[in-house]
N, C-alpha and C positions, 0 to 999 in steps of 0.2 A: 091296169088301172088300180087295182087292189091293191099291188106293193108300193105305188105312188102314196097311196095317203095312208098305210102303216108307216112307210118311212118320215111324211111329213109329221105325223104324231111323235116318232122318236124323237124329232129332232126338236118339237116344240118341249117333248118332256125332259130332254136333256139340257134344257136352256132355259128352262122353269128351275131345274133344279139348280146347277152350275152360278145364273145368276143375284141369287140372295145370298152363298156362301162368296162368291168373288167383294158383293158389298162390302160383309161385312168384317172379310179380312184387308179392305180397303181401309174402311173405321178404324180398327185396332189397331194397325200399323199408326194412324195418326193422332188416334187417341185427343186431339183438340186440340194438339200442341202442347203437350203435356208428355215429357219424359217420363221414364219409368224411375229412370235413377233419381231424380226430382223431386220422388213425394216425402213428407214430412213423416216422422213415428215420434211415438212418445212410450219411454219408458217409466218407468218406476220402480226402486228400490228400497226395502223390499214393499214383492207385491203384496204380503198381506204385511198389515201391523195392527196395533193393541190400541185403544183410546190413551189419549197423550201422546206417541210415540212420533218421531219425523221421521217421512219419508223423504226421499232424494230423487227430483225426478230430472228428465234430460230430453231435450227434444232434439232429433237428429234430420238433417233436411231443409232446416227454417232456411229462408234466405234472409231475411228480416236478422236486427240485432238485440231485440227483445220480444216479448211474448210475456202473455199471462195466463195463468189457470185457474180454472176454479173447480169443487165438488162440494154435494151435499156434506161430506165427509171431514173439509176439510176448516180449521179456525177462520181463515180468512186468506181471501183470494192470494195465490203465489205469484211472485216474479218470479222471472226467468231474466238469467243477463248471460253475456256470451261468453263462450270460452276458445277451446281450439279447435280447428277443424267443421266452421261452421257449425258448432255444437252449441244451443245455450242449457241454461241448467238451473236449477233451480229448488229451493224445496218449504214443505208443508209441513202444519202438526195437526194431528190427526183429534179432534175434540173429545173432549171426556165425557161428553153424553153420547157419543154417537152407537148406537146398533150395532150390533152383529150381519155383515153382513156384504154383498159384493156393490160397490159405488163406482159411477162411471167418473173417469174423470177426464174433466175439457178442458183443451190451450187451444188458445190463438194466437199463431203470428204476426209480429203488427211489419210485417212485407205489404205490399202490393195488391195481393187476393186475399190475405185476412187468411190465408191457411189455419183451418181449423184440422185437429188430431187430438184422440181420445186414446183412451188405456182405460181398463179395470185394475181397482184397490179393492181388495178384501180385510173386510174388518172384524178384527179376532178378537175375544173376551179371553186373556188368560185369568189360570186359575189360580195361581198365589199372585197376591199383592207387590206390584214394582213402584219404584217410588215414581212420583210426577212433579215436575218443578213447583212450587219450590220444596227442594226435597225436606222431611221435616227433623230426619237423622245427623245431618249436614255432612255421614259420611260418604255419599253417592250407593255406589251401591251394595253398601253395610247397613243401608236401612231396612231392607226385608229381614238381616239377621236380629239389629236391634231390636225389632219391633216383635220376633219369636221369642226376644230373650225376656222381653217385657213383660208376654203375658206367662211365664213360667211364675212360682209363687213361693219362690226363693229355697233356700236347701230344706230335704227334708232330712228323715230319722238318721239315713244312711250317711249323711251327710254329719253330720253331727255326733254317730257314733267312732266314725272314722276323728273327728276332730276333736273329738275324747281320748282318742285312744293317743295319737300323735303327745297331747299336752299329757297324757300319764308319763308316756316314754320319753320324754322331755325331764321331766320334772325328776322321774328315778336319775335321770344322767345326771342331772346338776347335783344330785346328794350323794350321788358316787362319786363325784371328783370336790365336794365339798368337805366328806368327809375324808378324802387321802390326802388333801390338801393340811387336814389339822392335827395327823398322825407326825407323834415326832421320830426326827428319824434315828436308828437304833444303830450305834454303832460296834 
């Protein structure tokens, strides 16, 4: 009678345990109807950038043939239009007050279910000055050099002694050949 109901316990504990793992590899296989290869991502290139800078981002998955995005981070809401291989794409400029700092950034698919998909931007403060539209050197980007060359404070001693020296040696040559120039010649 005794191994009657050890055995019934095993089997009630083996069937305790066996039945929430069979559920819930029932679930996952179905997932709601929801492919795996299916779901949407969203890139961004690059992931960090500078205030002013555009980034270039891509959503990959949309079923839909546009999409919009937005972040704290960003001037003003992006489009997204389509390209190849069910790709759309899209990009942003990154504001010039914005912080230092990592920003999430959200698209919507405008499909069916509205697929939303996010990424992180990291926003970096470099440390010398790049120019920002509108550039103000008009040479693109020979305005970081302009703008080193501006605050120098024009030649100094060295500069001047050298352009001394130049117009002495200048000035002997033209009276060496002015004066052989006026020798007559001795036959």
């Amino acid at each position: 009678m005794r191994s009657i109901s050890i055995t019934f316990c095993a089997v009630a504990v083996a069937a305790a345990t066996l039945m929430p793992a069979s559920v819930a590899l029932a679930n996952s296989d179905s997932d709601h109807g929801q492919d795996s290869r299916s779901r949407a991502m969203l890139f961004i290139a690059p992931a960090s950038a500078a205030p002013g800078d555009e980034v270039d981002m891509e959503i990959e998955g949309c079923k839909g043939k546009e999409a919009r995005g937005s972040s704290d981070a960003f001037v003003s809401e992006a489009r997204f239009s389509p390209g190849e291989d069910k790709t759309l794409f899209g990009q942003a400029r990154i504001r010039s007050d914005a912080e230092a700092g990592d920003y999430d950034v959200q698209a919507v698919c405008k499909d069916d279910k509205h697929t939303k998909v996010s990424a992180v931007l990291t926003v970096v403060h470099r440390s010398r000055p790049m120019p920002v539209a509108p550039v103000r050197a008009g040479g693109g980007g020979t305005a970081v050099l302009a703008d080193q060359a501006a605050q120098q404070e024009g030649p100094g001693t060295v500069h001047a002694v050298v352009g001394l020296a130049l117009a002495a040696v200048a000035a002997v040559a033209v009276a060496f050949r002015s004066v052989r120039r006026r020798r007559p010649a001795i036959d």
